[in-house]
N, C-alpha and C positions, 0 to 999 in steps of 0.2 A: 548571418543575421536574418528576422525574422523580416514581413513585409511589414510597411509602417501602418496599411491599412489593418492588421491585424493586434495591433499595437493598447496597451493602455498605458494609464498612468499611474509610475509606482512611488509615492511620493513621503520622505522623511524630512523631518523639521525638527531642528534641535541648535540647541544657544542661540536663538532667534535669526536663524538661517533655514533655507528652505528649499529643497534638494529634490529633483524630479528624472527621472529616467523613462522611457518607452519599453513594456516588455511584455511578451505574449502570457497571456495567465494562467495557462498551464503550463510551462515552464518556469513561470515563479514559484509555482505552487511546488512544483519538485525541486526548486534548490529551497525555500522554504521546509520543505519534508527533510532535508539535508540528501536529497539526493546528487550524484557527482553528477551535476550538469556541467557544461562546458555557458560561461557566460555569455561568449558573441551567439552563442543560439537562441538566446534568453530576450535578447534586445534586439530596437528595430532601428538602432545608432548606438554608436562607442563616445556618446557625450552626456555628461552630468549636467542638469538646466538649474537655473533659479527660475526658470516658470517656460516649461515645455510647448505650450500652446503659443507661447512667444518665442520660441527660438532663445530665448535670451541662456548664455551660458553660466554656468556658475564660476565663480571666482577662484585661481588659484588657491587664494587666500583663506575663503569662506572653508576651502575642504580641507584646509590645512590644519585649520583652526576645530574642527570637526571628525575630521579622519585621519588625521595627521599624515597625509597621504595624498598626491591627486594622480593615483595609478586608477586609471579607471575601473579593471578588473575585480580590487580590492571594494573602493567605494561600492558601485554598481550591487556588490555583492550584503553588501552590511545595508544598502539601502533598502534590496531585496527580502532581506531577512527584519529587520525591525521595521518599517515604514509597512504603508497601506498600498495594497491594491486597488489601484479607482474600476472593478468592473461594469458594466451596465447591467439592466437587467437581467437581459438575458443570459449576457456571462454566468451571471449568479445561479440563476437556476439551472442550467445545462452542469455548472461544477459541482450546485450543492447534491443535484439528484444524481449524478455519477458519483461521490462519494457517499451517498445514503447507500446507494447498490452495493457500493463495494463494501458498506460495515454489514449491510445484512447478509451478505455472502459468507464473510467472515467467520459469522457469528456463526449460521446455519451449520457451515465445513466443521468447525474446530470445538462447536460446545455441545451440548446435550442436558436433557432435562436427567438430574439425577433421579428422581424419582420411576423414570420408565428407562433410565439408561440410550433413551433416542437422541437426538437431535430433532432442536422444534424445527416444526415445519416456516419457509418462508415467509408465508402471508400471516403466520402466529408475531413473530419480530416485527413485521413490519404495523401492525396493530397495537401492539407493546408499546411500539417509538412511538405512537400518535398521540395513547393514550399518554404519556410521560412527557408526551410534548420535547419531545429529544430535538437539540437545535444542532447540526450540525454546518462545521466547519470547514470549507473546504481545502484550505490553508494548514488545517493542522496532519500531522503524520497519520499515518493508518490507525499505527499502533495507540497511540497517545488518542484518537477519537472512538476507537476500539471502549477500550477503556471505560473513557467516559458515558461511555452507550449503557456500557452494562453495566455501571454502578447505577446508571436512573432503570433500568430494567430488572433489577432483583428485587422490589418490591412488588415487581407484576407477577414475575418468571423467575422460576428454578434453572439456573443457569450453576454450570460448571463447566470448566473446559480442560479436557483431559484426551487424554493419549492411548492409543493400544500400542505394543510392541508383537511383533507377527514372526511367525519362524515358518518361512515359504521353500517349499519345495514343487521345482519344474520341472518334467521330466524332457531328459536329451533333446526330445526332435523339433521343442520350441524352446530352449533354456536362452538361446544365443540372440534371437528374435526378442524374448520380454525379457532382457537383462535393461534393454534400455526403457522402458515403457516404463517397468517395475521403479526405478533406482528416480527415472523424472515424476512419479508419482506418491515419491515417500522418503524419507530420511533410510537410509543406509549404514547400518552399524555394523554389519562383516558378509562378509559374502563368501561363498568356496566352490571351488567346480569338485563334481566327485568322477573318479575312474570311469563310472559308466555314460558321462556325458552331463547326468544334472546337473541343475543349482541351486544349489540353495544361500538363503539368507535371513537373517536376522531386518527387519524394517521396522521403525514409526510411523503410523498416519495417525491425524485425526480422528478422534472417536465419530465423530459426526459422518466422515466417508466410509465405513465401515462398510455399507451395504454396497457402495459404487465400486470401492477398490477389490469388493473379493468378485463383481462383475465382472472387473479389469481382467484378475488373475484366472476366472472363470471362459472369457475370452481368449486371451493368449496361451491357455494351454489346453484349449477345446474341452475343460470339463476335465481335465486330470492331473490338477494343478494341488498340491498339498497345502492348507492355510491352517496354523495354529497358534490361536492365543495366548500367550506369554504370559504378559501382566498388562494392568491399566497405570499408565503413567499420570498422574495428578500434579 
């Protein structure tokens, strides 16, 4: 369980009952995301309140009538997910601007202007979202705010998000060394060691890292690393 000073309050109200729990808000924010959190890390007590600041408990009855249940795990968790987050301010803004970072990362990594076949530059997105006035949500999933970012950003920006497919070859004396660098920096769809020590494979990246990942491949095999474009996945 979390400390209680680190605590807020996550509060659902329904058939005129009113349902309070203590939990840290970025771990609500991840079992909201539908991440597999473990609930007692979630909370800063294993009790459902009728009004938290008062200690007072909820009623057998109240959660029966409501959750048909009064397994705490169960509630705590439906509370989590439909009910409000009470942050303060500063909550707010510490979460909203860590996930504003994390959409315009996103976006930078995985899309590209079709028109120049690049990926926009950082500070291009993040001018896009001001102009558009993009509200984001810290509570909502990546993907699902993803999304939404760049349905109000296609009337500013040429966005597409598309894929390369790579046919890499390392020769022997680093093959063993960026097998793992390689495979944590890209999807993986066959790989084969040949007789004389190489390897080669088949990857996906993001169009966007294009420049970064053949630096990677450029790095681990000192410049005699084989990279050929396949096709562009759309």
């Amino acid at each position: 369980m979390i400390l209680l000073d680190n605590a807020v309050v996550a509060r659902l109200e329904s058939f005129g009952e009113k349902f309070e729990i203590l939990v840290d808000p970025d771990q609500a924010a991840l079992v909201r995301q539908g991440q597999p959190v473990d609930i007692e890390d979630v909370v800063a007590a294993l009790n459902v309140f009728g009004n938290a600041s008062k200690a007072t408990r909820a009623s057998d009855e109240s959660l029966m009538k409501v959750f048909h249940t009064t397994d705490f795990t169960t509630v705590a968790r439906k509370i989590i997910e439909r009910g409000e987050i009470h942050l303060t301010a500063d909550q707010r803004k510490h979460m909203v601007e860590e996930r504003r970072r994390q959409v315009v990362t996103f976006i930078s990594r995985n899309a590209v202007n079709p028109q120049t076949g690049h990926p926009h530059p950082v500070h291009r997105i993040e001018m896009a979202m001001e102009e558009a006035r993009v509200n984001i949500d810290p509570f909502k999933h990546l993907d699902e705010q993803v999304k939404e970012v760049v349905k109000a950003l296609r009337p500013l920006l040429p966005i597409r998000f598309e894929e390369l497919r790579l046919a890499i070859k390392i020769p022997p004396d680093f093959a063993a060394k960026a097998y793992g660098d390689i495979a944590a920096g890209s999807i993986m769809e066959k790989d084969e060691w040949l007789k004389d020590g190489s390897w080669v494979c088949v990857v996906r990246i993001p169009a966007g890292i294009q420049v970064e990942f053949y630096d990677l491949i450029n790095k681990l095999s000192k410049g005699d690393g084989q990279v050929k474009i396949l096709n562009q996945v759309y």
